[in-house]
C-alpha positions in Angstrom: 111.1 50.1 60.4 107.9 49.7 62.9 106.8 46.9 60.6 109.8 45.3 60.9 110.3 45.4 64.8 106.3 43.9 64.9 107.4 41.4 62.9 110.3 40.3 65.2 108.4 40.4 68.0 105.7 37.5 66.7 105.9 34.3 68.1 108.0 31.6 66.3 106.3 29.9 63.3 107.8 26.9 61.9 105.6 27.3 59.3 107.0 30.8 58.3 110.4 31.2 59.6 111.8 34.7 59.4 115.2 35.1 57.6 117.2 38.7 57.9 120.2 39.0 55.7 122.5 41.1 54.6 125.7 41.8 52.2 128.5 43.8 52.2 132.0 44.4 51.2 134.7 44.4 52.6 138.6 45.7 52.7 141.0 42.9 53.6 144.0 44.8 55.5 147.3 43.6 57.1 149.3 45.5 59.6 152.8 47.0 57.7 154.4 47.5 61.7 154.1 44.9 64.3 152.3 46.4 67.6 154.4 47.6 70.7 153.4 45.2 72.9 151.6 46.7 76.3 154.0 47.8 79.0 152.4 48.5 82.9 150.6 51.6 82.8 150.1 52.2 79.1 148.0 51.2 76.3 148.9 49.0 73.0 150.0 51.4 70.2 149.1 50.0 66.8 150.3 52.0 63.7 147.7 53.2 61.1 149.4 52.4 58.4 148.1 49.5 56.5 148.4 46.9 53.5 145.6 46.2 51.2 144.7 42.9 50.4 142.1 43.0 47.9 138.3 42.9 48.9 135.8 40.1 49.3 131.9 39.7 49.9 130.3 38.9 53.2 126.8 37.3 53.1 124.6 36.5 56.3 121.6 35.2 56.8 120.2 33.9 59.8 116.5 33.2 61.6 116.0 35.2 65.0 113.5 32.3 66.7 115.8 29.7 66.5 119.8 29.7 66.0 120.3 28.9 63.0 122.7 31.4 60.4 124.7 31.0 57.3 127.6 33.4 56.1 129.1 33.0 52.9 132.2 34.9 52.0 133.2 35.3 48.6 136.7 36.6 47.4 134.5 38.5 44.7 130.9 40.1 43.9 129.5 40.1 40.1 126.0 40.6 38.5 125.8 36.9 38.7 126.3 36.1 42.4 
């Protein structure tokens, strides 16, 4: 992990950008209740039940010295991809 905070901390090199990424899945969920909407004094109150929506595949990659990023979401994840 040190190596990798050293490494962040370099001075930009066009040369040899530095690209972090990182996948994961995720749960694609709809509320089953509408919330109460807020009333003076209280808080929402949001239901935990839930409807399940499949799952997809989030991919990000970006370059800390200059803004750039790309995400790429996927409505599946195989061997191939």
């Amino acid at each position: 992990m040190e190596d990798i905070l050293t490494l962040y901390e370099e001075p930009y090199d066009p040369l040899c950008p530095v690209i972090c990424f990182d996948e994961r899945p995720c749960q694609l969920i709809d509320d089953v209740r509408a919330p109460i909407p807020l009333k003076p004094g209280r808080s929402k109150r949001q239901d935990y039940e839930y409807t399940r929506h499949g799952t997809c595949g989030v991919l990000l990659a970006f370059d800390p010295g200059r803004p750039w990023r790309f995400v790429q979401v996927r409505a599946r994840r195989t061997a191939v991809d």
